[in-house]
N, C-alpha and C positions, 0 to 999 in steps of 0.2 A: 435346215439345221439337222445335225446328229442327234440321237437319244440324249449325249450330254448337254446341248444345247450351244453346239458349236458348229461354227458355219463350214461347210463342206467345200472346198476349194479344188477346182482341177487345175493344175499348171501343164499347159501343153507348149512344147518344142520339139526339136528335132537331135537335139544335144543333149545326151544321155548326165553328162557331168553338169550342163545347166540346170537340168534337171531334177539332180538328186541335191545339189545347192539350195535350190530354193527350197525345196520342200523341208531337208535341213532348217532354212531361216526361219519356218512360217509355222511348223508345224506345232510348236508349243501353243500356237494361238489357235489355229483351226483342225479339222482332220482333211488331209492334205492328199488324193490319188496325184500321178503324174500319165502324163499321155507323149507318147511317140510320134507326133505329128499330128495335122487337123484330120483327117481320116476317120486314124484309131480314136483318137479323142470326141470326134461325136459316134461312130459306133459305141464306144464306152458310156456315153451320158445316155442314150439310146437303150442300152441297154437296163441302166438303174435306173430310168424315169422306167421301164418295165415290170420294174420291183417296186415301183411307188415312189422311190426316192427320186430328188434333184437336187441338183449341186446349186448355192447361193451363189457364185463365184467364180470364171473363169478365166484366167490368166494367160498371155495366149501372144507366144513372138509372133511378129509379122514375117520375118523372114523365113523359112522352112525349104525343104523341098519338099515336092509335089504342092497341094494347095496354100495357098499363104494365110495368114492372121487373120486379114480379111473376109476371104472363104468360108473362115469360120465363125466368127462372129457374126457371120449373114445369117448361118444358118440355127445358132444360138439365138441370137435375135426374132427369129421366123415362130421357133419352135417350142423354145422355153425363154419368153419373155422377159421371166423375174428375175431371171440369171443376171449376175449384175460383169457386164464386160469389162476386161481390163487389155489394154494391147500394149505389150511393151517392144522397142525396136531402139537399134543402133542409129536410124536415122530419127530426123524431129520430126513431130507432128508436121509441120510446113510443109517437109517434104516428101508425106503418106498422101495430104487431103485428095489427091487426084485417083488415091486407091479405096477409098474410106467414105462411105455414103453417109447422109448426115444424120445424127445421133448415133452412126452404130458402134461407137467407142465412149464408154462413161468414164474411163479412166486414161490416161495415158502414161507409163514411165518409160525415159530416154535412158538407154545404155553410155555409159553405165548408172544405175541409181544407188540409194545409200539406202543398207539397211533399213531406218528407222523409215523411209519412204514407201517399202515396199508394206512393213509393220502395217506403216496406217491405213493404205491400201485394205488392207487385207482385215484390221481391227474399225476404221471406218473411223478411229479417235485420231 
C-alpha cells in the first residue's frame, strides 16, 4: 500500500494506448505505474522493492513481444510472492493452460472486459 493507503498497481503491456487506458480506468482507486513490456516491468518492481516499496497488484497481458505474461508472473511469483497476479489476454483461460503453471494466475480477465470487472479486480469489492 501507498502512504495513503492505497494499493500500488503495475499494469504491464506492450501497447502504449492499452496502457495509459487502463491506468485512466483504475487510477481513482489505486496509484497506478505502467510498464513497457515484462522486461522493463520487473527491472521497475526490482528496482522499488530497493527502496523498500512493493506493488500489491500486477496486471500483466499475456501477449507481448519479447517475454510473455507468463514469463512474468513466473518471475513475480518467485520473487514477491504477496504480489497478487492478474493476467489478462484476447484468448480464454482454456486456451493459455498449456502456457500457465498451476496457481501462477489469481485472476484472469478475457479481452475485451467491462469496466466495472476490471474495478473489482483491482478494489477486490
Amino acid at each position: 500500500m501507498d502512504e495513503q493507503g492505497r494499493k500500488r498497481v503495475l499494469v504491464v503491456d506492450d501497447d502504449i494506448e492499452v496502457l495509459s487506458a487502463t491506468k485512466r480506468l483504475i487510477e481513482d482507486e489505486a496509484t497506478v505505474q505502467v510498464a513497457l513490456g515484462a522486461e522493463a516491468a520487473l527491472e521497475h518492481m526490482n528496482k522499488l522493492a530497493d527502496d523498500g516499496k512493493l506493488y500489491d497488484m500486477v496486471i500483466v497481458d499475456f501477449t507481448m513481444k519479447g517475454p510473455n505474461g507468463a514469463w512474468l508472473l513466473r518471475h513475480v511469483r518467485d520473487k514477491y510472492p504477496d504480489c497478487e497476479r492478474v493476467l489478462i489476454s484476447g484468448h480464454s483461460y482454456m486456451d493459455l493452460t498449456n502456457f500457465l503453471d498451476p496457481g501462477l494466475v489469481q485472476r484472469f480477465l478475457e479481452k475485451p472486459f467491462e469496466f466495472d470487472e476490471l474495478l473489482e479486480v483491482v478494489t477486490g469489492e
